[in-house]
Structure formats: structure tokens, C-alpha cells
C-alpha positions as CSV (number, residue, x, y, z in Angstrom):
1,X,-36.0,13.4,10.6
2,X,-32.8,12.0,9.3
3,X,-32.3,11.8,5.8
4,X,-32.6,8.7,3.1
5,X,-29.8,8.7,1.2
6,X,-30.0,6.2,-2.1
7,X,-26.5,5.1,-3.2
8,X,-25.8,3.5,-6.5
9,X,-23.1,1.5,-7.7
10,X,-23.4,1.1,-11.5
11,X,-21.9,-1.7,-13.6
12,X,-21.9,-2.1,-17.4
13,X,-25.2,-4.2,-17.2
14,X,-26.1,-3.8,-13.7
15,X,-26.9,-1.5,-11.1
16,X,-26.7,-2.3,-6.8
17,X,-28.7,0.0,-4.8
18,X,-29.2,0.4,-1.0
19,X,-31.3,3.3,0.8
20,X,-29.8,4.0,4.0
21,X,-31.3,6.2,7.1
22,X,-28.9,7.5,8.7
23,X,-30.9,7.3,11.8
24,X,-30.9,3.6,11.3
25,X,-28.0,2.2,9.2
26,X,-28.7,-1.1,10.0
27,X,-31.8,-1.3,8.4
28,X,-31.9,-1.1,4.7
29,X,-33.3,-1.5,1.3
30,X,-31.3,-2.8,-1.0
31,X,-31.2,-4.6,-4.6
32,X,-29.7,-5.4,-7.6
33,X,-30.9,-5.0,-11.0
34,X,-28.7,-7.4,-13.4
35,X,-28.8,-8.1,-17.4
36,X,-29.7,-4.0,-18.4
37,X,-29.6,-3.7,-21.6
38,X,-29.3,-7.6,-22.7
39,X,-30.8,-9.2,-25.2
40,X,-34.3,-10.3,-23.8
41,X,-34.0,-8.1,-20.5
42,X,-37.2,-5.8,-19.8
43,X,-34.7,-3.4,-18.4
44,X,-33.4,-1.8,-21.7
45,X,-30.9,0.9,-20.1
46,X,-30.0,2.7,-17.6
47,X,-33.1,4.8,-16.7
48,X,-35.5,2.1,-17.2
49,X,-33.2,0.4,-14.3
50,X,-33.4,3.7,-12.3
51,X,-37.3,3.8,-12.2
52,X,-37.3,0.3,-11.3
53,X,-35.3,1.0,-8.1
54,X,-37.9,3.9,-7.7
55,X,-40.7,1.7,-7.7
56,X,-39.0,-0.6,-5.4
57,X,-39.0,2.7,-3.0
58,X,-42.8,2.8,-3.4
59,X,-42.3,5.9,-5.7
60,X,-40.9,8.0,-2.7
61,X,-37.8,10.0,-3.7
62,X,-34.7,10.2,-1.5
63,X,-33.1,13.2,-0.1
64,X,-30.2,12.7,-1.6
65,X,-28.0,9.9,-4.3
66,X,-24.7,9.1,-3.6
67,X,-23.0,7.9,-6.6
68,X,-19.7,5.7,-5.8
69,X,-17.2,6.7,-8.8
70,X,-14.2,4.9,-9.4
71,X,-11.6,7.4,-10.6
72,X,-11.4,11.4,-9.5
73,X,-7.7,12.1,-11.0
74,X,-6.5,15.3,-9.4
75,X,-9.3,17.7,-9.3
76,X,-11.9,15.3,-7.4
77,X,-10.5,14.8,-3.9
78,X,-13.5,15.4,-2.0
79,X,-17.1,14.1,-2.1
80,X,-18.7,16.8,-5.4
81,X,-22.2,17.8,-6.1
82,X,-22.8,17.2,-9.6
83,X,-23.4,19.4,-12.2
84,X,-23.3,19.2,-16.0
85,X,-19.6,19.9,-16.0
86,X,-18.8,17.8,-13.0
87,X,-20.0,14.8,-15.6
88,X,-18.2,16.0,-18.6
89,X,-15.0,16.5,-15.7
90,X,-15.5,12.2,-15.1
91,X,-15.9,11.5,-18.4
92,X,-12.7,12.7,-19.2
93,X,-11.0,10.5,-16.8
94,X,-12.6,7.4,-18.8
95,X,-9.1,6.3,-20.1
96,X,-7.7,6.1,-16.4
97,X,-10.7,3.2,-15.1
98,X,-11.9,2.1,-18.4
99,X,-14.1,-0.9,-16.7
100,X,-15.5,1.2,-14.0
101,X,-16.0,5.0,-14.7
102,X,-18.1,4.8,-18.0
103,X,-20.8,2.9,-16.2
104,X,-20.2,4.9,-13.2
105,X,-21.5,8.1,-15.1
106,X,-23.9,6.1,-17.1
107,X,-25.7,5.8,-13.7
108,X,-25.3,9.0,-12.8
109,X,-26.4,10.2,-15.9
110,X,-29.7,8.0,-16.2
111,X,-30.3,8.7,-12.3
112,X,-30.6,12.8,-12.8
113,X,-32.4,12.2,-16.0
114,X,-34.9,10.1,-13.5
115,X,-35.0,12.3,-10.5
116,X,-33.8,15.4,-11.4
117,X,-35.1,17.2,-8.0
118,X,-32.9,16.1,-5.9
119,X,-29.0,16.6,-5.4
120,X,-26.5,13.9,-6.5
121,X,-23.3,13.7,-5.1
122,X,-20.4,11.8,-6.5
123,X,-17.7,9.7,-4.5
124,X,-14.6,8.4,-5.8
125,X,-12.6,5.7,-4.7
126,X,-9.8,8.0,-4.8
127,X,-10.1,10.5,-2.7
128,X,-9.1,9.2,0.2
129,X,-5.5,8.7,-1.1
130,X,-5.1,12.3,-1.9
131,X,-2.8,12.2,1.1
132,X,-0.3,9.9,-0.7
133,X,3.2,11.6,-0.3
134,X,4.5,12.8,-3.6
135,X,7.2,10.0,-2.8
136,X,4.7,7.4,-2.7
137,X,2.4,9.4,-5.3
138,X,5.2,10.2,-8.1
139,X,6.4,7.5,-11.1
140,X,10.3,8.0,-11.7
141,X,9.6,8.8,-15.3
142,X,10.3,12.3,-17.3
143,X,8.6,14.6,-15.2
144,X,7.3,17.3,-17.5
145,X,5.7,14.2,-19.4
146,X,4.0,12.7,-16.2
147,X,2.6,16.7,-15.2
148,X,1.5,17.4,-18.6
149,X,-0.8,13.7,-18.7
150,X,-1.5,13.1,-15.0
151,X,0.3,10.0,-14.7
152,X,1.2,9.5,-11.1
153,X,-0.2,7.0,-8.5
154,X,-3.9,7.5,-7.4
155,X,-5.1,4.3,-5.5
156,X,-8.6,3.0,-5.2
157,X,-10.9,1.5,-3.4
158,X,-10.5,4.5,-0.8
159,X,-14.1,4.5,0.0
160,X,-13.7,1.1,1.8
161,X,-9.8,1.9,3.2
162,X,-11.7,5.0,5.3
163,X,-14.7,3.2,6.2
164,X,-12.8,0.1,7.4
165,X,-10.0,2.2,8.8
166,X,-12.8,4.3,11.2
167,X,-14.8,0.6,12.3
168,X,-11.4,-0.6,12.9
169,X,-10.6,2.1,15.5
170,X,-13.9,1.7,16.8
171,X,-13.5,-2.1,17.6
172,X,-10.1,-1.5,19.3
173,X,-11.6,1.4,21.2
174,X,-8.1,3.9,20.2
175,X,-8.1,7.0,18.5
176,X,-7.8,6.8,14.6
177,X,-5.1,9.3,15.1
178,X,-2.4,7.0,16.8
179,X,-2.9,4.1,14.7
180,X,-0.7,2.5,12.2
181,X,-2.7,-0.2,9.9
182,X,-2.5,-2.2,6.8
183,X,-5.8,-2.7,5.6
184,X,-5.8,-5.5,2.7
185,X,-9.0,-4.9,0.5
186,X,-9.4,-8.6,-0.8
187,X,-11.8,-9.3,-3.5
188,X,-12.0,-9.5,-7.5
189,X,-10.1,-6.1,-7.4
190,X,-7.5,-6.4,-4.6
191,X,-5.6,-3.3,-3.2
192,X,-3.5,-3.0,0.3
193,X,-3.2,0.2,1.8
194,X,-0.8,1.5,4.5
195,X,-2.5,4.0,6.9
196,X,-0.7,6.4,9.1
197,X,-3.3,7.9,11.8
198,X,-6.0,7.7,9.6
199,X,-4.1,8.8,6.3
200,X,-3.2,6.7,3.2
201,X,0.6,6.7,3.0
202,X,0.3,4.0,0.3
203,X,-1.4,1.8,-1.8
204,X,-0.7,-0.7,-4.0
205,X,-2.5,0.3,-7.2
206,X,-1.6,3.2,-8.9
207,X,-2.5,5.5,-12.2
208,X,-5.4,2.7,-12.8
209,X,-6.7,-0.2,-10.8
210,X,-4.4,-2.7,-12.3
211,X,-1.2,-2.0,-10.5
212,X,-0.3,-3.9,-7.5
213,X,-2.1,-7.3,-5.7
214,X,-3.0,-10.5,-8.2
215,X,-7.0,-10.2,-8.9
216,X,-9.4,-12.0,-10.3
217,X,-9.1,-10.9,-14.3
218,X,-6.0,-8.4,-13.5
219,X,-2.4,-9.1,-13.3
220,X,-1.3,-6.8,-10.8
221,X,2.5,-5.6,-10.8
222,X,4.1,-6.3,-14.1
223,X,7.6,-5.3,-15.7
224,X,6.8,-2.3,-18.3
225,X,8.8,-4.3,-20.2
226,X,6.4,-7.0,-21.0
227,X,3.6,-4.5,-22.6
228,X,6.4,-3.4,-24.9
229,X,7.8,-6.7,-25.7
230,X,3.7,-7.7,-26.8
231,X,3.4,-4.4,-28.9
232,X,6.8,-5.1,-31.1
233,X,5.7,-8.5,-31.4
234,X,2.7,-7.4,-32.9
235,X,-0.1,-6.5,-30.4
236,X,-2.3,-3.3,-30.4
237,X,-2.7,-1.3,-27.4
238,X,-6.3,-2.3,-26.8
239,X,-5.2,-5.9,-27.2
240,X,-2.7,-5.4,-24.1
241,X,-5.2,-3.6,-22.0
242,X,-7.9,-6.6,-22.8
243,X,-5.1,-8.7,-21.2
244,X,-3.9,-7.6,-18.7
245,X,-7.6,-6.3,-17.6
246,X,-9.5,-9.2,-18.5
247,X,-7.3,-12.3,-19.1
248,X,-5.3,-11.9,-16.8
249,X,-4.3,-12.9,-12.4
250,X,-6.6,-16.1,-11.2
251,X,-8.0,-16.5,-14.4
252,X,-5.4,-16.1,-16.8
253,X,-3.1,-18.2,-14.9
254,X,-5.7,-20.7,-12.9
255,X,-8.9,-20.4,-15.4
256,X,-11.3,-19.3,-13.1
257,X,-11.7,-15.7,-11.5
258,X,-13.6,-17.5,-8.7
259,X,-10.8,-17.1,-6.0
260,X,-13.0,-20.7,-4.5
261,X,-12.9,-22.5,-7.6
262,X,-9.1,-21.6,-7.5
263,X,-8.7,-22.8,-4.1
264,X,-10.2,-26.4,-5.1
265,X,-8.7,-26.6,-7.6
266,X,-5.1,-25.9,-6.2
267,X,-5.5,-28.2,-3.6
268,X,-6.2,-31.2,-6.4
269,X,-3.1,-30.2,-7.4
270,X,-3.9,-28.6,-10.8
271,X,-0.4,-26.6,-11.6
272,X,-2.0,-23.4,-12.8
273,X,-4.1,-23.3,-9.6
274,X,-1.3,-24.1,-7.4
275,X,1.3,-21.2,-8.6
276,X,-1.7,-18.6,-9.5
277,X,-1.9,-19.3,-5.3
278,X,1.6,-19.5,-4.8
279,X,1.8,-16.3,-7.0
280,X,-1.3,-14.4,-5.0
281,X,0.4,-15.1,-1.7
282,X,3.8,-14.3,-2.3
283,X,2.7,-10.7,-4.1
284,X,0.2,-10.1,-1.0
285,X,3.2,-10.8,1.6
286,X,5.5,-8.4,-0.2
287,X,3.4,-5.8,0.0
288,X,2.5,-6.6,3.6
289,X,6.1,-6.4,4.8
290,X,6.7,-3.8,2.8
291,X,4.1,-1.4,4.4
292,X,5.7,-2.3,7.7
293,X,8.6,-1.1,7.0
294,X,6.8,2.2,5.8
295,X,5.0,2.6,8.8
296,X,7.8,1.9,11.1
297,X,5.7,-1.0,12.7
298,X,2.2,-1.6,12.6
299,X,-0.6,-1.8,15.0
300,X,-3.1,-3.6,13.7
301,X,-3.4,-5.5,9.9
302,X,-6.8,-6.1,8.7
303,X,-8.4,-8.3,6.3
304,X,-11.7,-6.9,4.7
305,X,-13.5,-7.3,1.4
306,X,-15.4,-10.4,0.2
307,X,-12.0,-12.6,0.2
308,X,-10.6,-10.9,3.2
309,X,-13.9,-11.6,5.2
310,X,-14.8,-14.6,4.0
311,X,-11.8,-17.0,3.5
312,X,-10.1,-18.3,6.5
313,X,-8.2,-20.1,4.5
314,X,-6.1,-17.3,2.9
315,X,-6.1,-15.2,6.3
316,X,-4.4,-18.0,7.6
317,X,-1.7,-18.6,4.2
318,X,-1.1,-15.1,4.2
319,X,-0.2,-14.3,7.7
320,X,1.4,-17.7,9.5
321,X,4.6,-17.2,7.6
322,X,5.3,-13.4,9.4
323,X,5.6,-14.3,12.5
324,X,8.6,-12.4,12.2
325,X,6.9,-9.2,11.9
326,X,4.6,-10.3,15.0
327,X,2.0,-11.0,13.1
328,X,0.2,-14.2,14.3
329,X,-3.3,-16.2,13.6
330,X,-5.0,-18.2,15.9
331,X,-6.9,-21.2,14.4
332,X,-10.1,-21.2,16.5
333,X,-10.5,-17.1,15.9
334,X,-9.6,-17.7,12.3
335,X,-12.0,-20.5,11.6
336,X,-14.8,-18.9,13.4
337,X,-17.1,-15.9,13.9
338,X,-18.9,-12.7,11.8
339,X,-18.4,-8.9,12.4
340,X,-15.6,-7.6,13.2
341,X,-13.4,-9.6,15.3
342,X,-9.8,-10.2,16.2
343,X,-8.6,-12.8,15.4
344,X,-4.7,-13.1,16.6
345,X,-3.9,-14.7,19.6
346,X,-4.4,-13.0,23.0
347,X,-0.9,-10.6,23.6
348,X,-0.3,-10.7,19.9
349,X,2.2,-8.0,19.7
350,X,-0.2,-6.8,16.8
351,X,-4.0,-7.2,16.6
352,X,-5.0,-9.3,13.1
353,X,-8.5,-8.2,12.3
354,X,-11.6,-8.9,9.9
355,X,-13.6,-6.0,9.8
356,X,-16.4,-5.4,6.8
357,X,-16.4,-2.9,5.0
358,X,-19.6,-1.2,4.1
359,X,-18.8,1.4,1.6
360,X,-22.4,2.2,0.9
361,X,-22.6,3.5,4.6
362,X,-19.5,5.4,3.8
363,X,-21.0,7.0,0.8
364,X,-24.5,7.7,2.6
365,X,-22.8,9.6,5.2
366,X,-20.7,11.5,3.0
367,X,-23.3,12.6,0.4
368,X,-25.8,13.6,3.8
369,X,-22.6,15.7,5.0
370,X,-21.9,17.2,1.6
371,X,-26.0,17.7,0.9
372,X,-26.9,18.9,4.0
373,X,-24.1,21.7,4.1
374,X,-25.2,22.8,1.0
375,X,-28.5,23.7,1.8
């Protein structure tokens, strides 16, 4: 009997589940519990949402919980069993994903207060760039500073770079070991990540998740220089953060996160919409052609995440001006289909994909492996 494995994905007032069988990944329970702990919620916290998603199992505990965690720093580059110190370990890297790895361990916390029988496995986003090299890894700043606080390039969403990189190989029906990708993780976090036979050579965020691509509330890639041209003019720290976090890319510059909305409104010729576009584009091309040339040429580029499947519209803005690289869209393929599919021309001299991620599959499998070796 193959095991159930329920993976969480806690946010600060919500919490996603799925149950997977790994017998039968296609078919799934799955859920979301929104508004926990709001003002006229009946979920009140974090346990109270836990039970709930027991219930919705019918009061029948999984095998195993795979928690997905944000940041892992150093010492977590492989899915961990947790422990009492493995959650004091997490909570110390708080300052590193400040949106994401408080709730994180808030759900892991309320979920072993809630079914404490049962192992619980954490997996972070950054593990799988643990291969970085320290050329790619390293900031060019003092280095006994940088050892003695961490401060180097992690990268994230890792969970979805290895489970797209692995369906990717699949659908082209080629070893994962001879292939040379860019996967572009599209979404309201954004992150590209170059991928050398199945290893992250790069990626564009770096000590936190707000390096790199224009998102939704972050600004991506910005001159140091601007954080301390805010402070002497007066800002606190937690002010700057609160930008560039939460005021900042398509809505800062467009007002609206909504990458849609931004759309619409770009092509009624609103100027904020238009250059927070123009802006998104020309940072996502950049990164593009500069993975290429890290790669030494690339096999295959593919689009994943709900952007990156979903909108055509930026597939096609993003790739038709590289046709120098050999990267090419055809309209039809583009405008058309679900799964993964190619959708470059036939004798592309590189294969343009959409390919879904499923990182709650990813996270199953890896808690099962971790779980099952453990026993």
C-alpha cells in the first residue's frame, strides 16, 4: 500500500493542503482554508485550521506531512525530519524570508501540535540550489563579514525548478543529465533559473526572495544605493523592507499586483502599466540571455508558474525578440493547449516549453523518500 502523504503550504492567514497517493498522483484531495485568525473567522489559528483539514480527511491520519519551507540557509540542503531543534534551526532564518518562513513554521508547529504521531518532514525552496557555484553563490562584499552572517546567494523556489526540470526531461524523452535549461518560474514571486544537467548553476534571487525578476509587490534587482539613499533621507529599515517587499514591482509602479489587471491596463495605455510591462520584460530578457551565455547554449527554455502557464501573451513578448538566441514562438502552439507542450516551431533550434509545475507532488515524493528510509 503506498503511502498518503499530506503537504501543507502555510500562509499568514491561510493554509493549502493536498493529500497525495503516490500510487495515484493524479488523484487528490486538496483545499484551502483562507481568513485564519481574522476578525469573524471560525478558524481562530493555526491548529483549529489543521483539524479542519483532518476532518476533511474523514479523521484518517496520513503517513506522513510534507511541509514546503521557504528558506533553509546553509545547514538545510536536503529534505529534514523535524524535531524540536529542527523548528528553533527555521526560526532563526526568519530575517532571511520574512513573508514566508514565520508562517511556514506556524504550520508546522500547529500541524505536530495536531497529529503528533506521525513524522513531518520539512522542504525548502532552497535546497535545490545548494549546487550554485561559489561564483554564482558569493556577493563581492568583505568576505569575513558575509561568512560570519550568511550573506551569499540562496535562490528559491527550488522545489518547482526540480520538479519542472525532471517533467521537462520526461516530455522531451532525454536524459536530465545532458540537458541545458532555463526554467522561468513566473508568478507573484518570479525567479529564472539556469540548469546544467539537472543542477542549478544560477538563479536570479539571491540572500532573500527579493533579488532578481520584477513581481507582483517586489522590486527585483535594485542599486544598493537606493536603500541607502532612503535611510539618510530619513527611512527606517523596516520602512525600506515594507517597500521594496510590499509596495513595490506591478504594483508599486502599475497599482495592481494582478499581472491581468496590468496587462489591461497597459494596453489602454495607462503609463505606469505600460513601463511596469516594459520594465518586467526587459528584466526577464536580460536574465534570459544572460543564462545562455552561462550555459554555453541552451536546449530547451521553459515557462512554468501561474504567469508562465497561463499567459500567452507574455510567452509570446518575452521570447519573439531572441530570435537571435534561436529561441522562436509559434502563434498557434502559443495561443493553444494545457499540459506540457512545446510550443516553438517544428526544427526550432531550441524547444520553448510550458510545463506545470506541481510542487506538492515534488514535496510528497520527497517526504515518502525521506519517511520511508527512516523507518
Amino acid at each position: 500500500m503506498s503511502p498518503r502523504i499530506l503537504v501543507l503550504n502555510a500562509g499568514s492567514s491561510s493554509l493549502k493542503y493536498q493529500v497525495v497517493d503516490l500510487a495515484a498522483p493524479g488523484d487528490r484531495v486538496r483545499g484551502l482554508i483562507e481568513r485564519i485568525g481574522e476578525p469573524g473567522s471560525d478558524v481562530p489559528d493555526a491548529q483549529a485550521a489543521t483539524r479542519q483539514v483532518l476532518d476533511a480527511l474523514g479523521g484518517k491520519a496520513p503517513d506522513a506531512v510534507g511541509h514546503r519551507i521557504v528558506h533553509g540557509g546553509t545547514r538545510f540542503v536536503e529534505p529534514t525530519l523535524i524535531d524540536d531543534d529542527v523548528e528553533a534551526a527555521i526560526e532563526e532564518l526568519d530575517p532571511l524570508a520574512p513573508l514566508h518562513n514565520p508562517p511556514g513554521l506556524t504550520g508546522i508547529r500547529a500541524a505536530r501540535a495536531v497529529l503528533p504521531d506521525v513524522p513531518h518532514v520539512a522542504v525548502f525552496d532552497t535546497a535545490f540550489h545548494a549546487t550554485l557555484p561559489d561564483h554564482a553563490a558569493a556577493y563581492a562584499i568583505d568576505r569575513a563579514v558575509a561568512e560570519e552572517l550568511g550573506i551569499r546567494r540562496y535562490g528559491f523556489h527550488g522545489t518547482s525548478f526540480r520538479s519542472v526540470s525532471r517533467s521537462t526531461a520526461r516530455f522531451l524523452a532525454r536524459p536530465l543529465e545532458e540537458l541545458r535549461m532555463i526554467v522561468l518560474h513566473l508568478g507573484n514571486g518570479a525567479s529564472a533559473c539556469a540548469i546544467d544537467g539537472g543542477r542549478s548553476i544560477d538563479t536570479s534571487m539571491g540572500l532573500t526572495p527579493l533579488e532578481g525578476l520584477v513581481m507582483g509587490t517586489r522590486s527585483g534587482d535594485v542599486d544598493p544605493g537606493v536603500l541607502m539613499h532612503l535611510v539618510r533621507h530619513g527611512w527606517e529599515v523596516d520602512e525600506v523592507d515594507a517597500l521594496l517587499n510590499r509596495r513595490s514591482g506591478l504594483l508599486g509602479m502599475a497599482g495592481s499586483n494582478d499581472f491581468r489587471d496590468v496587462v489591461a491596463a497597459s494596453e489602454r495605455g495607462e503609463p505606469g502599466a505600460v513601463l511596469a510591462i516594459e520594465v518586467s520584460l526587459h528584466r526577464l530578457r536580460k536574465y534570459l540571455g544572460a543564462y545562455v551565455a552561462e550555459l554555453g547554449g541552451v536546449d530547451a527554455v521553459v515557462f512554468t508558474a501561474g504567469i508562465g502557464e497561463n499567459s500567452a501573451w507574455l510567452r509570446a513578448r518575452t521570447i519573439e525578440p531572441l530570435g537571435v538566441l534561436g529561441l522562436q514562438v509559434d502563434a498557434e502552439r502559443n495561443a493553444s493547449g494545457s499540459g506540457p507542450r512545446r510550443i516553438s516551431p517544428d526544427g526550432a533550434p531550441v524547444d520553448v516549453l510550458v510545463v506545470p509545475t506541481d510542487e506538492e507532488l515534488e514535496i510528497a515524493t520527497q517526504t515518502a523518500e525521506l519517511t520511508l528510509l527512516s523507518r
